[in-house]
PQR file with spaces between the fields and no chain letter, atoms N, CA, C, O and H, PARSE charges and radii, in Angstrom:
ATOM       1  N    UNK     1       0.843   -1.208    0.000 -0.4000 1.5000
ATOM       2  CA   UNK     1       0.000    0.000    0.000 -0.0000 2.0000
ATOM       3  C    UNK     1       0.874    1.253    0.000  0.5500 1.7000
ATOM       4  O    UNK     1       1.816    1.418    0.774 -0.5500 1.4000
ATOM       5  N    UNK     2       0.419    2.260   -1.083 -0.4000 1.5000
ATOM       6  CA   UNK     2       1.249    3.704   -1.044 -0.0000 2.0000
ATOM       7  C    UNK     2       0.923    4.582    0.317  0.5500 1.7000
ATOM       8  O    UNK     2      -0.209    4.641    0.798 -0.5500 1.4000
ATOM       9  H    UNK     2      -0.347    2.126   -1.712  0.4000 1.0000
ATOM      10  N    UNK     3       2.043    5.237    0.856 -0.4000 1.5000
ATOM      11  CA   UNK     3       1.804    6.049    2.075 -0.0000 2.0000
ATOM      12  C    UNK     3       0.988    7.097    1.649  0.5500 1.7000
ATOM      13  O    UNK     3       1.118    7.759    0.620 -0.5500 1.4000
ATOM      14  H    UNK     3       2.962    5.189    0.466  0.4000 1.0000
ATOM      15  N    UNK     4      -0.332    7.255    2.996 -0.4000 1.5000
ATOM      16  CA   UNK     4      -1.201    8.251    2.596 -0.0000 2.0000
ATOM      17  C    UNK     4      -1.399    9.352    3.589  0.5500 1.7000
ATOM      18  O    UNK     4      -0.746    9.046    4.587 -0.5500 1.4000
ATOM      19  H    UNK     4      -0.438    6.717    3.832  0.4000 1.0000
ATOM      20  N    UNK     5      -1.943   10.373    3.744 -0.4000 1.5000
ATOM      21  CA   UNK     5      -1.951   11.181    4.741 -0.0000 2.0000
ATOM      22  C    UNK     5      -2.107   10.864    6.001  0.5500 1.7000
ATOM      23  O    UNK     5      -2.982   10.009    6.141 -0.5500 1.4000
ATOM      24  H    UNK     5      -2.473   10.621    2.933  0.4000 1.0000
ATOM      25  N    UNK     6      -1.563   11.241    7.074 -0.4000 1.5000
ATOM      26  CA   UNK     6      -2.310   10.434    7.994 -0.0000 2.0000
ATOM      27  C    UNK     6      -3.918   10.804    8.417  0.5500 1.7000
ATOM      28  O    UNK     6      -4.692    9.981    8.907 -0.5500 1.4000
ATOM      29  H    UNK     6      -0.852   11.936    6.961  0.4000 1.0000
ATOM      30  N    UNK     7      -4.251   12.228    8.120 -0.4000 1.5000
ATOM      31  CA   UNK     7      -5.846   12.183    8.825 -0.0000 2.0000
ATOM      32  C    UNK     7      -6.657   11.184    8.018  0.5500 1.7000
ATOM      33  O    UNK     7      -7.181   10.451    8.857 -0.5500 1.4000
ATOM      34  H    UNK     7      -3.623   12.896    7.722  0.4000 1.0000
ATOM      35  N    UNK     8      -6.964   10.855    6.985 -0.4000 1.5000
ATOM      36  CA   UNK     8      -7.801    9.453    6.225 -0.0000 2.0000
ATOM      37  C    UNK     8      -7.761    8.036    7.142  0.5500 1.7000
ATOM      38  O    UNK     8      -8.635    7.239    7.481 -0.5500 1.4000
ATOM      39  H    UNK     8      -6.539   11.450    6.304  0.4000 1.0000
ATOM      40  N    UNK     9      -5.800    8.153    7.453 -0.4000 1.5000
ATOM      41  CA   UNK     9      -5.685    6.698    8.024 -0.0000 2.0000
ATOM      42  C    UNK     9      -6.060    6.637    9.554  0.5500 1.7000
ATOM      43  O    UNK     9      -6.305    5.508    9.980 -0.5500 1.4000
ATOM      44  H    UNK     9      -5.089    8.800    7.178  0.4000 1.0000
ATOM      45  N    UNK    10      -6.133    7.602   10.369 -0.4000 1.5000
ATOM      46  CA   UNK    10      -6.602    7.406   11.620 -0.0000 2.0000
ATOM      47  C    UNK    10      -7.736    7.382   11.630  0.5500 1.7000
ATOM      48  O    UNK    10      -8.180    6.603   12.474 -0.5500 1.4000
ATOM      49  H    UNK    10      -5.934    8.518   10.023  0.4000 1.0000
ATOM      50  N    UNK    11      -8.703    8.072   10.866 -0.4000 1.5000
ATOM      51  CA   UNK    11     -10.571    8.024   10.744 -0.0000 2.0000
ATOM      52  C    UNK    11     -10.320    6.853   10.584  0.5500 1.7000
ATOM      53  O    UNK    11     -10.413    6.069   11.528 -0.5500 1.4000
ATOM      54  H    UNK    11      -8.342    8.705   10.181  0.4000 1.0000
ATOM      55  N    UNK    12      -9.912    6.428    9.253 -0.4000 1.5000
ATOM      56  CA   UNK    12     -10.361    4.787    9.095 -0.0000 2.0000
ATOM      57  C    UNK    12      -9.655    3.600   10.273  0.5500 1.7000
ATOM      58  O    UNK    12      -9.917    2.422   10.517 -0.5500 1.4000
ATOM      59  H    UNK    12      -9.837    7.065    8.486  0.4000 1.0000
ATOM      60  N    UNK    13      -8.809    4.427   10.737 -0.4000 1.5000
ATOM      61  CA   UNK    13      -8.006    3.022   11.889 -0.0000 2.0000
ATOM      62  C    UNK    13      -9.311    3.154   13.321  0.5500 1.7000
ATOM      63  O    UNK    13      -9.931    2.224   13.836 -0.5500 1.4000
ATOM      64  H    UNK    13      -8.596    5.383   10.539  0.4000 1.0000
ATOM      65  N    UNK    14      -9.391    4.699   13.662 -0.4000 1.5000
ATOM      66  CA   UNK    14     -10.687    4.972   14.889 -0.0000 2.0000
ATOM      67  C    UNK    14     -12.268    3.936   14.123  0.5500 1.7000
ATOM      68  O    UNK    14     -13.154    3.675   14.936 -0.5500 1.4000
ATOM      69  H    UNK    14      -8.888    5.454   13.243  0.4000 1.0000
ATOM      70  N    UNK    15     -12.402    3.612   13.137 -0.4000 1.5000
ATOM      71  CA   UNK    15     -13.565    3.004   12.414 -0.0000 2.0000
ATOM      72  C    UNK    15     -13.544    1.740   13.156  0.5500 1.7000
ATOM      73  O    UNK    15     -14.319    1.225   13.962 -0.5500 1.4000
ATOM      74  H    UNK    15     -11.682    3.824   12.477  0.4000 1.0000
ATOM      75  N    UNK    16     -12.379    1.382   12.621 -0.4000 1.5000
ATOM      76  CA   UNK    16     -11.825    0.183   12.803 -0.0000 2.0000
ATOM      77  C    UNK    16     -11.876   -0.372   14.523  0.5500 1.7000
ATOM      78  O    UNK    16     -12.455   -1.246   15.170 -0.5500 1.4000
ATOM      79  H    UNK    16     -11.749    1.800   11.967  0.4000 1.0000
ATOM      80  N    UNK    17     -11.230    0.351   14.683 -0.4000 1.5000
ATOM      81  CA   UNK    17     -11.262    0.097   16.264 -0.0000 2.0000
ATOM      82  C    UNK    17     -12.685    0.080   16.884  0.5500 1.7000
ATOM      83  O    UNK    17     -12.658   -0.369   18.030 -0.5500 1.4000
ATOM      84  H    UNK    17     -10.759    1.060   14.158  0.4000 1.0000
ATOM      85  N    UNK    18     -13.666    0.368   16.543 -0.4000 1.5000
ATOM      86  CA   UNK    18     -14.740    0.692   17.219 -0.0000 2.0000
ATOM      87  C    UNK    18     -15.496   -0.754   17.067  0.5500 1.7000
ATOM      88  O    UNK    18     -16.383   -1.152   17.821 -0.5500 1.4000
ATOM      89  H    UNK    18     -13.688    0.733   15.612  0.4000 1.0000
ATOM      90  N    UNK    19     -14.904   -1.540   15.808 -0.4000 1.5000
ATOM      91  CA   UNK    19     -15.270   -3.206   15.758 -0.0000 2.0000
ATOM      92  C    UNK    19     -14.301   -3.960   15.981  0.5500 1.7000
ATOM      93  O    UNK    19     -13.156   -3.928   15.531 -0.5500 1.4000
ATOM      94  H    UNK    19     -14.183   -1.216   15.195  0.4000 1.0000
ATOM      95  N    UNK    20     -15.035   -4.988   17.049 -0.4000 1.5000
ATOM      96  CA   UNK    20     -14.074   -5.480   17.587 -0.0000 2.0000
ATOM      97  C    UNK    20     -13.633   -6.761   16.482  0.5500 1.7000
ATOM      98  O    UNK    20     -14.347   -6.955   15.498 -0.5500 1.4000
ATOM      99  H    UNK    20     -15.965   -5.014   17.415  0.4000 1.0000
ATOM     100  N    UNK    21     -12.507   -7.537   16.708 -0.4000 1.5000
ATOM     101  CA   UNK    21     -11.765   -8.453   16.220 -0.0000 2.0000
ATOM     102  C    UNK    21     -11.083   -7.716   15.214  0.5500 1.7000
ATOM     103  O    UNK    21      -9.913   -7.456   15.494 -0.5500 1.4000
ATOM     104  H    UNK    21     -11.926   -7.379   17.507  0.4000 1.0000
ATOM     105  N    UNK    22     -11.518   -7.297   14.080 -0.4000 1.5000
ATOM     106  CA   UNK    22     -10.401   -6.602   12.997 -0.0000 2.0000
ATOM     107  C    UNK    22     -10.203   -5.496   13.898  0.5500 1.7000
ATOM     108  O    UNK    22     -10.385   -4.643   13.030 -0.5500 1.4000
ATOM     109  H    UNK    22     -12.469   -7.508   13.853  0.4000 1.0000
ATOM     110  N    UNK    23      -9.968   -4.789   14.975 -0.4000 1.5000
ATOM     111  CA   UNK    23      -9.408   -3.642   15.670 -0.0000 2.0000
ATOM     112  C    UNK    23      -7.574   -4.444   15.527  0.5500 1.7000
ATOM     113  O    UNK    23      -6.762   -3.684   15.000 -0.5500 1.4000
ATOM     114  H    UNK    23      -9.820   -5.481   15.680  0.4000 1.0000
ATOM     115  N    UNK    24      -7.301   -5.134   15.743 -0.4000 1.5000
ATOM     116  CA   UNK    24      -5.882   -5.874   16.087 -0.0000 2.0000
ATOM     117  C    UNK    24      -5.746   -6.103   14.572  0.5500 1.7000
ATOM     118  O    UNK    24      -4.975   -5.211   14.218 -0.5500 1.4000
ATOM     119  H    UNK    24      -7.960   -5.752   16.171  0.4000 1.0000
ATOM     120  N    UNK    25      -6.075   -6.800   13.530 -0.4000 1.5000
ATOM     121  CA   UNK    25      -5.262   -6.846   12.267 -0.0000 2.0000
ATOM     122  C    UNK    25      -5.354   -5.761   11.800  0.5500 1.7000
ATOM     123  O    UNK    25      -4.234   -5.414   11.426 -0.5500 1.4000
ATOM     124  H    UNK    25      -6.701   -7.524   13.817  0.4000 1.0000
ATOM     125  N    UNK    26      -6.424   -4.669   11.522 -0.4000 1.5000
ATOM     126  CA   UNK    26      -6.435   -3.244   11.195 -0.0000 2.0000
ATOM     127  C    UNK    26      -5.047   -2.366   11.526  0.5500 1.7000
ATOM     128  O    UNK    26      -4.330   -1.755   10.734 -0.5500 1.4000
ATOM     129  H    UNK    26      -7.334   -4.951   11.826  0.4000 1.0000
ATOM     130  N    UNK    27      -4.934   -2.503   12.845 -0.4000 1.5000
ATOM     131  CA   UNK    27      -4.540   -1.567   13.929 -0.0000 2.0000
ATOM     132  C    UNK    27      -2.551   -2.246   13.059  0.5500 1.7000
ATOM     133  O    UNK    27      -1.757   -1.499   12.489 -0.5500 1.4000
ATOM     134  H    UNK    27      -5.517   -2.999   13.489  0.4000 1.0000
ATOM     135  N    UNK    28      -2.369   -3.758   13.295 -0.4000 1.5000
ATOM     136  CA   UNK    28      -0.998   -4.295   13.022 -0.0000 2.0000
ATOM     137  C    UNK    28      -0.619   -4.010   11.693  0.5500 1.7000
ATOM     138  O    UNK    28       0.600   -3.856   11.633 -0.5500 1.4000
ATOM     139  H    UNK    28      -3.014   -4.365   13.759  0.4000 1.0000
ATOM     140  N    UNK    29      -1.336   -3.845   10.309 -0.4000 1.5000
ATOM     141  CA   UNK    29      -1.735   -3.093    8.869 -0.0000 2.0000
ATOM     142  C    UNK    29      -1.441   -1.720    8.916  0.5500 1.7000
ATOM     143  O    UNK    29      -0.649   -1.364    8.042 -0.5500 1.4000
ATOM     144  H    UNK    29      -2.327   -3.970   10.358  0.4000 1.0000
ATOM     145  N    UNK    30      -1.806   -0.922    9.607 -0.4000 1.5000
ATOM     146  CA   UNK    30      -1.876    0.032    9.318 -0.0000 2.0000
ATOM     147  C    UNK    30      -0.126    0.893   10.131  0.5500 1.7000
ATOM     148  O    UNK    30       0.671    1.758    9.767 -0.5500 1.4000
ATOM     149  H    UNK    30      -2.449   -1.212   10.317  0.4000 1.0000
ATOM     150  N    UNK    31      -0.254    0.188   11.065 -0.4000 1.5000
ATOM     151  CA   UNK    31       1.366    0.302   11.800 -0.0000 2.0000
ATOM     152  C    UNK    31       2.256   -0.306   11.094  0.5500 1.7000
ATOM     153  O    UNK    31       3.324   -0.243   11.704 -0.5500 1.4000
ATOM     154  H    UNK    31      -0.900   -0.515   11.361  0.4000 1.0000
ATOM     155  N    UNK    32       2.404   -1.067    9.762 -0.4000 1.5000
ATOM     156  CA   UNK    32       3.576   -1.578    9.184 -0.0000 2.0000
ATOM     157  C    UNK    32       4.504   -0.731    8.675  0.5500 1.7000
ATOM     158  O    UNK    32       5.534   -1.175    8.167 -0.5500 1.4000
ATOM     159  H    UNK    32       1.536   -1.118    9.267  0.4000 1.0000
């Protein structure tokens, strides 16, 4: 994946987090 701004990637990582189980592969994806 190309590096993107970060405000897009934290909305979508806070999305993420708010469901649980993909909060941890989201969260380990998006920190690579």
């Amino acid at each position: 994946m190309a590096y993107e701004p970060p405000t897009p990637q934290v909305e979508f990582s806070m999305e993420i987090v708010n469901r649980p189980g993909l909060s941890t592969e989201s969260l380990s994806l998006l920190r690579l």
